[in-house]
PDB file of N, CA, C and O in Angstrom:
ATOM      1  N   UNK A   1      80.727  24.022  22.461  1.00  0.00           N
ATOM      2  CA  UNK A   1      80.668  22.622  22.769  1.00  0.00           C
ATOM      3  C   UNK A   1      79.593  22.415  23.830  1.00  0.00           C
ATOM      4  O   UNK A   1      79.492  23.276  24.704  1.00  0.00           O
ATOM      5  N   UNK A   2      78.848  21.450  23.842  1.00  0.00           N
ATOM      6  CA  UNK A   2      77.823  21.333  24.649  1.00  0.00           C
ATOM      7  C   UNK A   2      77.556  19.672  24.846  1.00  0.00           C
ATOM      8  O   UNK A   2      77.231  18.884  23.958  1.00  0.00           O
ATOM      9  N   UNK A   3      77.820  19.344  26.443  1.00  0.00           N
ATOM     10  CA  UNK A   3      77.575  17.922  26.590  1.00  0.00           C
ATOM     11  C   UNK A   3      76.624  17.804  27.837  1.00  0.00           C
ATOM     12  O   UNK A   3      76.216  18.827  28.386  1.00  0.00           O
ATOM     13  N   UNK A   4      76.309  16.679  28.237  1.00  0.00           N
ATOM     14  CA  UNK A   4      75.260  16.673  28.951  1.00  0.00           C
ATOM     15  C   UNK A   4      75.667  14.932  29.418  1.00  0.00           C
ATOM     16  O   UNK A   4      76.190  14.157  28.617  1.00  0.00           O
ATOM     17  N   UNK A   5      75.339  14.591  30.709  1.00  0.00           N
ATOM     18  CA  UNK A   5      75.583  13.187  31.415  1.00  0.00           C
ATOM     19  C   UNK A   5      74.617  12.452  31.547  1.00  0.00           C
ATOM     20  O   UNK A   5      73.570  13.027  31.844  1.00  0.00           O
ATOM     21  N   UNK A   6      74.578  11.155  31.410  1.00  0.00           N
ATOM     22  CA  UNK A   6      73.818  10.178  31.450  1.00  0.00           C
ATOM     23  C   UNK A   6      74.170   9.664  32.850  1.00  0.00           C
ATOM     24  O   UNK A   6      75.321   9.382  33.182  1.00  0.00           O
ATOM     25  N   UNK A   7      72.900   9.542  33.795  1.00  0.00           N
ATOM     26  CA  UNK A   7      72.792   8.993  34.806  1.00  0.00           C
ATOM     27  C   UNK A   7      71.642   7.377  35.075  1.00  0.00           C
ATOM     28  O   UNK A   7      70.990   7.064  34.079  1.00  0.00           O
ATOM     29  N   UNK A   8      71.516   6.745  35.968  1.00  0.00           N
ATOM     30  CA  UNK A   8      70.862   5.975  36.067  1.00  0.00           C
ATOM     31  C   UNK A   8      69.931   6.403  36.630  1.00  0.00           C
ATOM     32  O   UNK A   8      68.773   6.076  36.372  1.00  0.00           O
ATOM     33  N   UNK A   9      70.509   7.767  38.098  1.00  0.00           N
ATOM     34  CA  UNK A   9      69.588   7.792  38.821  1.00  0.00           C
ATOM     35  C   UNK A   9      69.614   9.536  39.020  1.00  0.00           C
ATOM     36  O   UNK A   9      70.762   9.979  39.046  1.00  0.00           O
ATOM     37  N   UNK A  10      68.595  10.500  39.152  1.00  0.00           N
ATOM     38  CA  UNK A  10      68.871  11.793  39.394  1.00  0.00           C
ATOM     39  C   UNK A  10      69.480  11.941  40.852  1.00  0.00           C
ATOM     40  O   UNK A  10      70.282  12.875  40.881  1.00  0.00           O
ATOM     41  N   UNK A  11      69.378  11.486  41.711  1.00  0.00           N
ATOM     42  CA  UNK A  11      69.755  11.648  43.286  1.00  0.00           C
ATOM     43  C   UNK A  11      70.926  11.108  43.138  1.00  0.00           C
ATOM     44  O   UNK A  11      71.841  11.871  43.446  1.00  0.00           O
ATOM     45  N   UNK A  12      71.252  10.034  42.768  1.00  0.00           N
ATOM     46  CA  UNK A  12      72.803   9.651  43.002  1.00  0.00           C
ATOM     47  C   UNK A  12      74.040   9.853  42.011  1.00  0.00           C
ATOM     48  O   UNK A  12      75.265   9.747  42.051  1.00  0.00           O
ATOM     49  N   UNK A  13      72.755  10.301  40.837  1.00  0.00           N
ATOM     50  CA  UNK A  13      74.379  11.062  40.169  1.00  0.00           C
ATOM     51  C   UNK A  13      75.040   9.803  39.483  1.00  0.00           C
ATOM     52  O   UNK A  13      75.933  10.111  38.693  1.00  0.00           O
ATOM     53  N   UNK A  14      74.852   8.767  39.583  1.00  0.00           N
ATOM     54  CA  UNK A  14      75.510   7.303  39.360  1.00  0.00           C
ATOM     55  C   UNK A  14      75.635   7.398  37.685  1.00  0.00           C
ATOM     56  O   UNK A  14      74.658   7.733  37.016  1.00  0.00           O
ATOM     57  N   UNK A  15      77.095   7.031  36.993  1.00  0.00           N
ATOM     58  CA  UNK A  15      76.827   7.691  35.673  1.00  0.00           C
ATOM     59  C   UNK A  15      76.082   5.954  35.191  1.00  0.00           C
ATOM     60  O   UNK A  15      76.007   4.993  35.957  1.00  0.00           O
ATOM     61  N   UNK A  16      75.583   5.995  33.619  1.00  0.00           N
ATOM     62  CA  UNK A  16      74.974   5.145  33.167  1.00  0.00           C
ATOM     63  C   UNK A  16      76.102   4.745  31.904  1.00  0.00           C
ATOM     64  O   UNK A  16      75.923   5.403  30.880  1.00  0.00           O
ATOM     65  N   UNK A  17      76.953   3.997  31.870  1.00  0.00           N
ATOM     66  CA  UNK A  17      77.544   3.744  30.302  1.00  0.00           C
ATOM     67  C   UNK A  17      76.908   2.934  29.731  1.00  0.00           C
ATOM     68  O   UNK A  17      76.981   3.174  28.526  1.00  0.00           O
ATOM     69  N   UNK A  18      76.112   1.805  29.996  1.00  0.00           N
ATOM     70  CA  UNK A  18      75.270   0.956  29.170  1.00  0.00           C
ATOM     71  C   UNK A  18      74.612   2.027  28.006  1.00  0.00           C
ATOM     72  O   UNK A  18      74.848   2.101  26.800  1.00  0.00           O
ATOM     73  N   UNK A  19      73.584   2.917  28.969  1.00  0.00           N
ATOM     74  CA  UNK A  19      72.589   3.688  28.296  1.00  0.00           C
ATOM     75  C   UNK A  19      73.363   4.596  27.017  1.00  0.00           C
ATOM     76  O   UNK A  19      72.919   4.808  25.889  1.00  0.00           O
ATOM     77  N   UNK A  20      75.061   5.176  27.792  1.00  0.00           N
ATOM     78  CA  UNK A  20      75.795   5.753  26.754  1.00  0.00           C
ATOM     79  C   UNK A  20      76.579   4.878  25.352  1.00  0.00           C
ATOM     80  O   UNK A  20      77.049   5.295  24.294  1.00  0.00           O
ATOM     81  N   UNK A  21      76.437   3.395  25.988  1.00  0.00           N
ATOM     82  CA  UNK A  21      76.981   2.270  24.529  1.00  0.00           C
ATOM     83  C   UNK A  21      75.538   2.379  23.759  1.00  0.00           C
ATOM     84  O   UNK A  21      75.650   2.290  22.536  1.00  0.00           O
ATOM     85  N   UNK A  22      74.743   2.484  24.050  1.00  0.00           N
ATOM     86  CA  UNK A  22      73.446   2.175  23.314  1.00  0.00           C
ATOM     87  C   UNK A  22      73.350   3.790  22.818  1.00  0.00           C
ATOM     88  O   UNK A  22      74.415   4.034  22.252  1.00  0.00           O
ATOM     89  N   UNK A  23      72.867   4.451  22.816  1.00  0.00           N
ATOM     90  CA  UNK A  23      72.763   5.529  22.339  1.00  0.00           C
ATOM     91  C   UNK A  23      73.890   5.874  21.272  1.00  0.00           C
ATOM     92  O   UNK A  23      73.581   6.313  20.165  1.00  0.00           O
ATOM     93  N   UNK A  24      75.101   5.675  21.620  1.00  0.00           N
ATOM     94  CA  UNK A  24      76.385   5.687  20.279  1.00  0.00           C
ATOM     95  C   UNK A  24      76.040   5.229  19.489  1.00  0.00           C
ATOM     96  O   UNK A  24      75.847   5.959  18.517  1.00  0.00           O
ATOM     97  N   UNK A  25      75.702   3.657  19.321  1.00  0.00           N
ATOM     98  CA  UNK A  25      75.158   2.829  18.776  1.00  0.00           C
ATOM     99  C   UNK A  25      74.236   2.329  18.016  1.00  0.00           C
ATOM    100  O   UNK A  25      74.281   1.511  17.097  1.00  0.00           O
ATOM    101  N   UNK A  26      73.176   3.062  18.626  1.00  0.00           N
ATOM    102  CA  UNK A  26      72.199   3.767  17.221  1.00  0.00           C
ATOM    103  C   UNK A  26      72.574   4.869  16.835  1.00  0.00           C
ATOM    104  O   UNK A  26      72.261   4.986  15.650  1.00  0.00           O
ATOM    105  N   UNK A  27      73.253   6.037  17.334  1.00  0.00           N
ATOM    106  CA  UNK A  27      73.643   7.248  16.803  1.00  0.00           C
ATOM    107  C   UNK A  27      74.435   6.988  15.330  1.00  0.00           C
ATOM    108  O   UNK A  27      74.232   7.673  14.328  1.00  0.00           O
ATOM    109  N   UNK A  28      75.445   5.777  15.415  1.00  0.00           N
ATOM    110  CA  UNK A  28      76.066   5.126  14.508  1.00  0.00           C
ATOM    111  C   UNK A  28      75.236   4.502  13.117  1.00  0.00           C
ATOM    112  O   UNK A  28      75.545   4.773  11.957  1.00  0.00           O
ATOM    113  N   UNK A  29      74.193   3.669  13.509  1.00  0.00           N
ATOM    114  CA  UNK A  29      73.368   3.222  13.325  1.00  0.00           C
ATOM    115  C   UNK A  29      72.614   4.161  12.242  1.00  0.00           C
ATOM    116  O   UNK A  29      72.177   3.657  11.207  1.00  0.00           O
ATOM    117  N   UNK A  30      72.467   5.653  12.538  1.00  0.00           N
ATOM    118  CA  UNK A  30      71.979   6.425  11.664  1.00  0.00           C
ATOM    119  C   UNK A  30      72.733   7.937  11.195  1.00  0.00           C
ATOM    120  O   UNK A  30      72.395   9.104  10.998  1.00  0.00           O
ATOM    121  N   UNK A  31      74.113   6.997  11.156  1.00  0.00           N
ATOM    122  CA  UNK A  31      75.253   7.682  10.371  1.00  0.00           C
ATOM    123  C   UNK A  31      75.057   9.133  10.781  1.00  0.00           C
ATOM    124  O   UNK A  31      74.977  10.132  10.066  1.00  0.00           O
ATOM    125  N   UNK A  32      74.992   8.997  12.246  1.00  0.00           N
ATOM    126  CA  UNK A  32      75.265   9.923  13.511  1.00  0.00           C
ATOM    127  C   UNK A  32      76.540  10.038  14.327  1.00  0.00           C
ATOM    128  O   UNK A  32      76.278  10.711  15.324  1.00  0.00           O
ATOM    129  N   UNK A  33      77.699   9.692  14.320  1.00  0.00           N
ATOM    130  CA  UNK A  33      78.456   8.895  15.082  1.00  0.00           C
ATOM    131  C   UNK A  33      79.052  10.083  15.824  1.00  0.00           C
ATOM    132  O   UNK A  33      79.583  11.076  15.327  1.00  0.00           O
ATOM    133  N   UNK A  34      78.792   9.681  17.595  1.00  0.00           N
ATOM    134  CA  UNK A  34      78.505  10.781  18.387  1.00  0.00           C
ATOM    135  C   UNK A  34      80.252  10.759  18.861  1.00  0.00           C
ATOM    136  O   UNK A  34      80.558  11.397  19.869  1.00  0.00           O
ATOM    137  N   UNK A  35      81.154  10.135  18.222  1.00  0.00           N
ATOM    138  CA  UNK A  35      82.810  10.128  18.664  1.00  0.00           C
ATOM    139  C   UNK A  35      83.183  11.118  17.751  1.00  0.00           C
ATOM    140  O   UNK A  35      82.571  11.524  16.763  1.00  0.00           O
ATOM    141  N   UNK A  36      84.532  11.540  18.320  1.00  0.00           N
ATOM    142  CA  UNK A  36      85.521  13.272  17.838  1.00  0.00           C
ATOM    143  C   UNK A  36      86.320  12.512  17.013  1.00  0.00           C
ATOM    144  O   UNK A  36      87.435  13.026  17.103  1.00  0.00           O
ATOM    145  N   UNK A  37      86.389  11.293  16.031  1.00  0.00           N
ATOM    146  CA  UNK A  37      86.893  11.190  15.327  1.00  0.00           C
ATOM    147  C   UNK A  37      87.554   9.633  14.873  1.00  0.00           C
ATOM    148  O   UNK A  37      87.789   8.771  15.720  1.00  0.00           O
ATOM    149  N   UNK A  38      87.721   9.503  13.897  1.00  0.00           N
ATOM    150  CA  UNK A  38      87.967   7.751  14.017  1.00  0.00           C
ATOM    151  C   UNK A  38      89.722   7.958  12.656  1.00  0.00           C
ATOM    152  O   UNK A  38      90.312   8.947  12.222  1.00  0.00           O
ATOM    153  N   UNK A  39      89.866   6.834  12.514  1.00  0.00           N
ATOM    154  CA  UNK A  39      91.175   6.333  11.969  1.00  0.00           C
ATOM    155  C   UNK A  39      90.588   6.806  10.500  1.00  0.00           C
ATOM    156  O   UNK A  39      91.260   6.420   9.543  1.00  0.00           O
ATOM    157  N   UNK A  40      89.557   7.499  10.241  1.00  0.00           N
ATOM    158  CA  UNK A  40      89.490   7.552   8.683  1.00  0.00           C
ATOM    159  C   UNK A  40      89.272   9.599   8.544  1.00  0.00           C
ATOM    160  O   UNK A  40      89.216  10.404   7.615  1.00  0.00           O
ATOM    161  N   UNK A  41      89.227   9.650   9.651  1.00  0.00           N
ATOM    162  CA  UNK A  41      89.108  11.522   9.630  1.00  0.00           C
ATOM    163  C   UNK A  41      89.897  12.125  10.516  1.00  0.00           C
ATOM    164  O   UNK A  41      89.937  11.891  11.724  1.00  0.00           O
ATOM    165  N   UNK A  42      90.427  12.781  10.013  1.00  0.00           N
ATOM    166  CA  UNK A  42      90.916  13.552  11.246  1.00  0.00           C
ATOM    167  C   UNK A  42      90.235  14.186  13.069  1.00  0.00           C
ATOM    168  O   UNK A  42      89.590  15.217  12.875  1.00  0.00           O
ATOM    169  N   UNK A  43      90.250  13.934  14.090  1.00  0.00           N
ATOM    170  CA  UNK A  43      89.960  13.934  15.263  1.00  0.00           C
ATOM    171  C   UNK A  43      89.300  15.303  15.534  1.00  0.00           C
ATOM    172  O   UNK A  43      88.482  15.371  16.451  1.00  0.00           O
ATOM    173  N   UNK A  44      89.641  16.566  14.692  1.00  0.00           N
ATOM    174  CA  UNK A  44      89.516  17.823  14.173  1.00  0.00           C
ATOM    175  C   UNK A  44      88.445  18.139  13.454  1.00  0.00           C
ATOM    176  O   UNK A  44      87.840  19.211  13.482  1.00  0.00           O
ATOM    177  N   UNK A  45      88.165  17.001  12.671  1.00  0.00           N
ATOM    178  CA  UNK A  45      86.632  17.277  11.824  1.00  0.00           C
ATOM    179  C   UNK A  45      85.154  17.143  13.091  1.00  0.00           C
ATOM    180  O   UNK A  45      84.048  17.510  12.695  1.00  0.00           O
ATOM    181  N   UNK A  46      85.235  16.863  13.846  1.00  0.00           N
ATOM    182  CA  UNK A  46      84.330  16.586  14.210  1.00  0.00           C
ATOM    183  C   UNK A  46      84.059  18.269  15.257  1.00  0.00           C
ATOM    184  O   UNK A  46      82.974  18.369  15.829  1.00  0.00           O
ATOM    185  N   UNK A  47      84.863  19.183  15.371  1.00  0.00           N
ATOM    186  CA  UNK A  47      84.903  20.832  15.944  1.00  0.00           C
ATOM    187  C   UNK A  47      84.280  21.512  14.884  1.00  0.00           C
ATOM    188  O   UNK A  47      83.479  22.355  15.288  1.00  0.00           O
ATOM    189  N   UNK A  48      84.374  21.435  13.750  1.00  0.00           N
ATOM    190  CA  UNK A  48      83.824  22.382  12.585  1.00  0.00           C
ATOM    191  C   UNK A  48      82.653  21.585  11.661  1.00  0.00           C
ATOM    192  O   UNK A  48      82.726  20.589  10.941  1.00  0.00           O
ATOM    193  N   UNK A  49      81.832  22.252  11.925  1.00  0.00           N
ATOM    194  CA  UNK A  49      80.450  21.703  11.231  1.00  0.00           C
ATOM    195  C   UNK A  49      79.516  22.891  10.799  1.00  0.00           C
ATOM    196  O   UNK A  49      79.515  24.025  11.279  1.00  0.00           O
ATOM    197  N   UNK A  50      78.599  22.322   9.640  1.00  0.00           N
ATOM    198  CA  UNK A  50      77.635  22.969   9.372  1.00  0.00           C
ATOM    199  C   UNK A  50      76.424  23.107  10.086  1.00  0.00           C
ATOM    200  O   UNK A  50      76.107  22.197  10.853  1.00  0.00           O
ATOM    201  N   UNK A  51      75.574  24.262   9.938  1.00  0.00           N
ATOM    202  CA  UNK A  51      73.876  24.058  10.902  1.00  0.00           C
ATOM    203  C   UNK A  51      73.215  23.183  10.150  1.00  0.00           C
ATOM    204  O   UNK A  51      72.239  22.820  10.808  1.00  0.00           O
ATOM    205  N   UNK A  52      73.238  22.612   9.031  1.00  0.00           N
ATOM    206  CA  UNK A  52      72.532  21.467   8.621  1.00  0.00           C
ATOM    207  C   UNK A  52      73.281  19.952   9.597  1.00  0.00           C
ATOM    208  O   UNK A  52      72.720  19.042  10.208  1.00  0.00           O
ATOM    209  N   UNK A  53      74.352  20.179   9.421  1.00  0.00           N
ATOM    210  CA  UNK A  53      74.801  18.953  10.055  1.00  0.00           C
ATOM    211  C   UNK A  53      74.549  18.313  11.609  1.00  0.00           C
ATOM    212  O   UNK A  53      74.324  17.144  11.923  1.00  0.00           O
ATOM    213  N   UNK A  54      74.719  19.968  12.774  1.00  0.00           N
ATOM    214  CA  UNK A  54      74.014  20.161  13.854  1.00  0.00           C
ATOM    215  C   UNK A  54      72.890  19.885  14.178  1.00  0.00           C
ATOM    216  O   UNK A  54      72.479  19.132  15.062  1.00  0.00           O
ATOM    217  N   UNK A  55      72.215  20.687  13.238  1.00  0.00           N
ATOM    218  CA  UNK A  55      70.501  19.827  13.203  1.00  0.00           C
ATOM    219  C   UNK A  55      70.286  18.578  13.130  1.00  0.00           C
ATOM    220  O   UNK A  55      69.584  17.987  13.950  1.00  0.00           O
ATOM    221  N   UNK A  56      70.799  18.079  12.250  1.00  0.00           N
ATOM    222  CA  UNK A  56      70.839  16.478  11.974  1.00  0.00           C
ATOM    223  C   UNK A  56      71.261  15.420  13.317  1.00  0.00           C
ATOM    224  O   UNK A  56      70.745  14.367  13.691  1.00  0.00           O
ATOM    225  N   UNK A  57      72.534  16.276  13.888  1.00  0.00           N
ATOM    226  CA  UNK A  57      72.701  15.784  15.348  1.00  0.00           C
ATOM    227  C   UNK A  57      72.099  15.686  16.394  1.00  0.00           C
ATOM    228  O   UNK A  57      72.184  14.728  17.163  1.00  0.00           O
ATOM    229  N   UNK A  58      70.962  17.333  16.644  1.00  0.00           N
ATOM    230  CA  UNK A  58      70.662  17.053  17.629  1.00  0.00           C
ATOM    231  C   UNK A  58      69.097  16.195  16.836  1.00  0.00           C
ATOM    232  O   UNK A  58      68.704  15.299  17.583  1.00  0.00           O
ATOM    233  N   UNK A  59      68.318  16.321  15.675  1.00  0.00           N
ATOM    234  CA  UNK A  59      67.351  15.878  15.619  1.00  0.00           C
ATOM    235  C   UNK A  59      67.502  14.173  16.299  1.00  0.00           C
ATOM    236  O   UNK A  59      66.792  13.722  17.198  1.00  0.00           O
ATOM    237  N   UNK A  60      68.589  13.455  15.602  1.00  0.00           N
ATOM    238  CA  UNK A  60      68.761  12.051  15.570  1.00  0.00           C
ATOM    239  C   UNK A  60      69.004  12.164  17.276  1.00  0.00           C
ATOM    240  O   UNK A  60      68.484  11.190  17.820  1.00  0.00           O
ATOM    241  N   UNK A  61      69.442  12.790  17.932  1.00  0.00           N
ATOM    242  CA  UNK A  61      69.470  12.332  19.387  1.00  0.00           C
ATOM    243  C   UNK A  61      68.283  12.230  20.345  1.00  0.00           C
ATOM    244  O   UNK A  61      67.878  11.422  21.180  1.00  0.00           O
ATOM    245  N   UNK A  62      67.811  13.722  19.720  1.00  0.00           N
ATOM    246  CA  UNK A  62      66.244  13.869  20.411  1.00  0.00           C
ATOM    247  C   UNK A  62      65.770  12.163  20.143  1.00  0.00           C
ATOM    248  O   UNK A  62      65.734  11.265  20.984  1.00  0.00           O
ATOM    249  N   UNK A  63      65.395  12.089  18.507  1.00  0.00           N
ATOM    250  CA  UNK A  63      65.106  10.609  18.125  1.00  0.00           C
ATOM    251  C   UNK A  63      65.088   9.182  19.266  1.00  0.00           C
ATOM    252  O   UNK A  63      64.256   8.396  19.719  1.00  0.00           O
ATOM    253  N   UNK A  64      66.556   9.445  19.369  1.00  0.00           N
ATOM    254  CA  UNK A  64      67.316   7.970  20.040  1.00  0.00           C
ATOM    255  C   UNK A  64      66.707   8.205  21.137  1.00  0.00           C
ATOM    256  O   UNK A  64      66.143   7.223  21.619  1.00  0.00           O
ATOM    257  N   UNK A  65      66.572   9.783  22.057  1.00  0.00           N
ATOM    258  CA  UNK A  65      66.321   9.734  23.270  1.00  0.00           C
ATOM    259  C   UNK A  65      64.652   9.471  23.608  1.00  0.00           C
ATOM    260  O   UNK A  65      64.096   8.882  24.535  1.00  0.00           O
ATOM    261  N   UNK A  66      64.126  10.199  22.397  1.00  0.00           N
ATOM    262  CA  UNK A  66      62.218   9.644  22.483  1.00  0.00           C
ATOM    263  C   UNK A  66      62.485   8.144  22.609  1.00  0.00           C
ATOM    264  O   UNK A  66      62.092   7.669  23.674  1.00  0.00           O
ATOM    265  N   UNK A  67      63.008   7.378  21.843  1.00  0.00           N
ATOM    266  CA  UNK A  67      62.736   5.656  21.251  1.00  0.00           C
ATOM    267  C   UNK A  67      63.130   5.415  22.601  1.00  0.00           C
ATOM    268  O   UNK A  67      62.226   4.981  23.314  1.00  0.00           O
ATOM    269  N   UNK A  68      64.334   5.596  23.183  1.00  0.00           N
ATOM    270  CA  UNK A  68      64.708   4.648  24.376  1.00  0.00           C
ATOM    271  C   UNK A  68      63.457   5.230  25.883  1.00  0.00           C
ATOM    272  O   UNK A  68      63.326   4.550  26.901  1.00  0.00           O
ATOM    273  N   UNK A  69      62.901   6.219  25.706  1.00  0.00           N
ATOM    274  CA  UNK A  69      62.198   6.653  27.042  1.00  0.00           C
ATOM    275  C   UNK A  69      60.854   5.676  26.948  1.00  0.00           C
ATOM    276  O   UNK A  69      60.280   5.414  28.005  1.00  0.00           O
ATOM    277  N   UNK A  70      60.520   5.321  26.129  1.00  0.00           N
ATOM    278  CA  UNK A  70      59.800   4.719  26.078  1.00  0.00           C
ATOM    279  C   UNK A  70      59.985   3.105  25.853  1.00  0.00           C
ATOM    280  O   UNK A  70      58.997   2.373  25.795  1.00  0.00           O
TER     281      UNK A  70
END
């Protein structure tokens, strides 16, 4: 498992949830959906995955994270 925090600021550590609604949001957006599970899958599917599927995850994040830095 591997996660990583969204801040506003590097010195203060201050977390960012705007930046984390937006990023879900297109993650969603490109049938990425960065949540452990919704009312139509089990909460469990989202622990076992393929390396095609991984890839696909982190490519689309890299993605979201190029589009929004700019």
């Amino acid at each position: 498992m591997i996660g990583f925090e969204l801040v506003k600021d590097q010195a203060s550590k201050e977390r960012n949830p705007a930046l984390r609604d937006r990023i879900e949001a297109l993650a969603f957006e490109r049938d990425c959906s960065s949540r452990g599970g919704s009312e139509y899958d089990s909460p469990l599917s989202s622990l076992v995955l393929t390396k095609d599927q991984a890839d696909f995850a982190v490519d689309t994040l890299e993605s979201i994270l190029n589009e929004l830095r700019t």
